[in-house]
N, C-alpha and C positions, 0 to 999 in steps of 0.2 A: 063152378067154384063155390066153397062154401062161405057163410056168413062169417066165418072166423079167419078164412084163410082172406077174405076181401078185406078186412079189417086191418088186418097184416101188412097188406101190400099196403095199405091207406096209411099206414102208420109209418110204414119204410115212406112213401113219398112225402109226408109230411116234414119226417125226420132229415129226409134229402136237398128238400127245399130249404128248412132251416138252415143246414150245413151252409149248404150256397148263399142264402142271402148274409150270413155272416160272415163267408169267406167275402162274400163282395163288400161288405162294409167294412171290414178289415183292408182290402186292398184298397178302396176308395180312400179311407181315411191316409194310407200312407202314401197313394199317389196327389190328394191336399195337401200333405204336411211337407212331402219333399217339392211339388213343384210351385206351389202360391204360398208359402208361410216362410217368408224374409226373417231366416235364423242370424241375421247380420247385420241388422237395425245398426244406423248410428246411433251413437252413445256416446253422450258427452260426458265429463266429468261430474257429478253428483253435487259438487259443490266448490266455492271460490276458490283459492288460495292456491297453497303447496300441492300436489298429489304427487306420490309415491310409491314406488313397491319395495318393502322390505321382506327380506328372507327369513321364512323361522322354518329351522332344522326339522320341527315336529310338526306343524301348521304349514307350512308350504308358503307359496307365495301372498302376500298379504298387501292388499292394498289402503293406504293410510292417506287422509286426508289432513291439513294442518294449516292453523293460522297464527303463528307461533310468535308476534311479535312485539306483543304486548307483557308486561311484567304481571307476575302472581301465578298464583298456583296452577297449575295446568287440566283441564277436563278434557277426560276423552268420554266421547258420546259409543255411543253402543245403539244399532238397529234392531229389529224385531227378528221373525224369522217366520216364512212364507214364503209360499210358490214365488213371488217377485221382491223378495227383499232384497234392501242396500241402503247405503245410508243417506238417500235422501230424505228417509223417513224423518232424518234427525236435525234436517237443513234451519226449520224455525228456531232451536236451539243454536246452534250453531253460528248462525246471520247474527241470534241477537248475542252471543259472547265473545266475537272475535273482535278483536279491539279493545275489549276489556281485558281480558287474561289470554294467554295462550290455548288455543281449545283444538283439539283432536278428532278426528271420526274415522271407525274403522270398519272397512267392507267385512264381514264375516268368511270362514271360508267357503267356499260354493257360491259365493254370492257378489254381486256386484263387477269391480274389477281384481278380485283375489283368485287365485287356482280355482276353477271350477271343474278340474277333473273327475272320474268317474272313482271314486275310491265310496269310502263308509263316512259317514257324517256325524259324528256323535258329539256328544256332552263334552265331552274328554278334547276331543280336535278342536273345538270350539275356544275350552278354557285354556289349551297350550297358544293358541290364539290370541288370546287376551294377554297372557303373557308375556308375547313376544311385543307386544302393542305397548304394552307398559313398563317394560324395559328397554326399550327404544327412544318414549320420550323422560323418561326418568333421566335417563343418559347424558337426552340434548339439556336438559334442564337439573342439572350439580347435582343429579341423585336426588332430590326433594321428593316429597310425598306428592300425590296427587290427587282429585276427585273424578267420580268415574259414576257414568249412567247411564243407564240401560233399559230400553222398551221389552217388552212384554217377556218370551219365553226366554231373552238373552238375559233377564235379570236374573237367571238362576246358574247361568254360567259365571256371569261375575262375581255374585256370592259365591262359590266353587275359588274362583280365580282370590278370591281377597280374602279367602279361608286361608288360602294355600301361603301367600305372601300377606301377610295384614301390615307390614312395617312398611308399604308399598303406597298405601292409602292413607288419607284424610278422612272421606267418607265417601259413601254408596249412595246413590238415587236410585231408585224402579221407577217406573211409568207402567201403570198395569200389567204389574209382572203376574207371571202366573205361576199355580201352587197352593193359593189359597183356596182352591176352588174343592167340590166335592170329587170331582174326575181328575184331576192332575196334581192333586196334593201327594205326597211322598216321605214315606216313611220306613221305606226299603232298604234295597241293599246299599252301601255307598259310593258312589261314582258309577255306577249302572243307570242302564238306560231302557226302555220299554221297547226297544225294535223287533220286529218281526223280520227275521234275514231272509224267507222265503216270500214275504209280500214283498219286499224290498229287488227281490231277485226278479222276482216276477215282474216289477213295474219298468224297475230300469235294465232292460236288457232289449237288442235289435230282436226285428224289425220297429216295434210296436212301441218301449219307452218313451225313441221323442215324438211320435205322432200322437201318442197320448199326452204328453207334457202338452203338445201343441193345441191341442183342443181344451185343456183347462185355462188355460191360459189366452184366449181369446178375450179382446176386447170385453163384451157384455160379461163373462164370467169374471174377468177381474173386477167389473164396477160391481158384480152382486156383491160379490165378498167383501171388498172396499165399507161398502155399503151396512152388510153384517157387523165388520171393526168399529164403524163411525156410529151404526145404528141410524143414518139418516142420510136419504140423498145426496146429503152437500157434502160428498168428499174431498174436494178441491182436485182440479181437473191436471192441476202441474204435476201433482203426486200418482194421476192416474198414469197418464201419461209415458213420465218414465220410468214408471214400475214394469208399463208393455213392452217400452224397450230394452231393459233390463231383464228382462223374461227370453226375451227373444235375439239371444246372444250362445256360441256353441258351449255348451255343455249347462247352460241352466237347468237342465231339468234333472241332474244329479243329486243336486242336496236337498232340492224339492222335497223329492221319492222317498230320501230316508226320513226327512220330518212326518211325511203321510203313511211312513212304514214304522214309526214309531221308534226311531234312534235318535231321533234331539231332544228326547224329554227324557230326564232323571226321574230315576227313581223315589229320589231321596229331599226334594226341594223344599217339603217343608222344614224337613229336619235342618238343611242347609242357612236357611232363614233366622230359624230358633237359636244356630250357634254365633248370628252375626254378636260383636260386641263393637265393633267401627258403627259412630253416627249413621242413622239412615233416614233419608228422604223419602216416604213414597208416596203417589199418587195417583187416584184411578176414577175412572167415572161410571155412569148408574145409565148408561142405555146401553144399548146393541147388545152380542152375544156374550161378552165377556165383560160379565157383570156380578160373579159368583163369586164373592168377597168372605167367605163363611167363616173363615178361618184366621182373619186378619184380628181378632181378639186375643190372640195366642201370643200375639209381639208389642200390638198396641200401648199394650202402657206400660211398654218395658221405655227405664231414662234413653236409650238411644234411641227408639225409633220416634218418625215423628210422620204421622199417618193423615193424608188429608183428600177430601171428595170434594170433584166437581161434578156439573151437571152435563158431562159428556160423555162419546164413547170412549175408547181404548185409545185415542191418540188427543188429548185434550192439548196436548202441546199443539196443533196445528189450530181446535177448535178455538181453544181460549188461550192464545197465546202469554198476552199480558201475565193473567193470573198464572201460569202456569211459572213462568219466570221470576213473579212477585213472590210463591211461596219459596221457592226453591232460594232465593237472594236471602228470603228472610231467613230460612235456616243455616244458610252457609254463613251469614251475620254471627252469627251465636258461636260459631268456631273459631280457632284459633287460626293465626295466617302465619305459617310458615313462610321462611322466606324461598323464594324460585327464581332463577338467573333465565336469561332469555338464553335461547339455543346459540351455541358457539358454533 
């Protein structure tokens, strides 16, 4: 045999062996994910009060959270958006306003306890979302305006949503929303969104989708990223917790796929920002990954917004509680107070 044609076969066995050892690790990973990885975790409620599911025609089933028995104007809080999101993210808020005013939290779709069906995840699903959320307690509450806020990527659906209705609002909060950054600012087309349908095809689809879900989504992978957001060990172990159980519920790994496939981020976010004219609250901090503020000179000294840094990551509401509720009091101080009826 010659040196060439030895070569050959050496290359065919090489190539054969590869084949097999990644069919085997394919079938490994999904004989894991189906018989040791509890897709059915209990899952308790996210947070105190009312919980709910109302219906939106466009958004599908929506789960709402409510502690609605106090007088003044009503807040609904808003979660972030990631592999384990829901709205406990928003619970430190929430703990500290219930009792004070009527306050609201609303699972996104894919997420938490709302439709987590296998559909398309977009910007657009998101803001009919918000919507339905905020025509629901407008309702309970004589039609009055409300306040409304929202953690990181959701702050660019509410702006979306209170573009859309602005006679709906008081004012906007962000918590390290994103859009200011160099990589997810936006100044595209409008109501578009960055997805890739063929990554997106590819991720979520059998055998492979949830057994990949399932391996991101492993304990140690959630604390690195946790870890990323906070930028520092201490991420608080409550939020780790049931964000694994919230992970590990049937169909999470649906809206996951389209955020890492690029359909929950607009195209257009900056632009969206620049058209607010409703008061805005934001706030964001200076460690972890999401720290690229570049662009927040663009609204900065405009009269509505009112822009302020602490010394955290991406969820300073958990880090620094107190301050986080002291700015945010102080600027609702400075508005006007509508009057708000308790829910009938």
């Amino acid at each position: 045999m010659s040196l060439q044609s030895r070569d050959r076969n050496r290359a065919g066995q090489y190539a054969a062996a590869a084949g097999l050892t990644l069919l085997g690790s394919a079938a490994g990973l999904v004989a894991w994910s189906r018989l040791l990885v509890n897709r059915h975790m209990p899952l308790p409620p996210a947070l105190p009060g009312r919980h709910e599911r109302i219906i939106s025609r466009r958004a599908g089933a929506l789960s709402l959270y409510s502690a609605g028995e106090a007088d003044g104007v009503p807040l609904l809080l808003i979660h972030s958006i990631n592999a384990a999101a829901n709205a406990y993210e928003v619970r430190p808020l929430y703990l500290h306003y219930r009792g004070r005013r009527p306050v609201y939290a609303l699972d996104l779709p894919g997420f938490g306890f709302s439709d987590r069906s296998r559909r398309r995840y977009t910007p657009r699903l998101m803001v009919e979302a918000i919507h339905a959320a905020v025509d629901e307690i407008r309702q309970r509450h004589g039609g009055c305006v409300i306040d409304a806020l929202a953690l990181s990527l959701s702050a660019s659906f509410l702006a979306r949503a209170s573009l859309e209705c602005s006679d709906a609002y008081r004012s906007l909060a962000l918590i390290s929303p994103t859009g200011f950054d160099a990589q997810l600012s936006g100044e595209g087309p409008p109501d578009g969104h960055r997805g890739r349908d063929w990554l997106r095809d590819a991720l979520d689809r059998p055998p492979f989708g949830r057994p990949l879900f399932d391996a991101l989504v492993t304990r140690p992978s959630m604390r690195f990223f946790l870890q990323k957001t906070f930028g520092s060990p201490d991420i608080g172990e409550d939020l780790l917790n049931y964000d694994y159980a919230s992970a590990h519920q049937p169909g999470a790994e649906h809206a996951p796929w389209c955020f890492i496939a690029g359909h929950l981020f607009p195209t257009d976010t900056t632009r969206l920002y620049e058209q607010l004219r409703l008061p805005v609250w934001m706030v964001h901090g200076v460690r972890g990954d999401f720290v690229d503020y570049r662009l927040v000179p663009r609204v900065a000294d405009r009269p509505n917004w009112r822009v302020e840094t602490l010394p955290t990551g991406a969820f300073p509401h958990f880090e620094q509680p107190e301050a986080v509720m002291a700015g945010y009091d102080a600027f609702l101080a400075q508005l006007g107070a509508p009057s708000a009826r308790r829910p009938g």
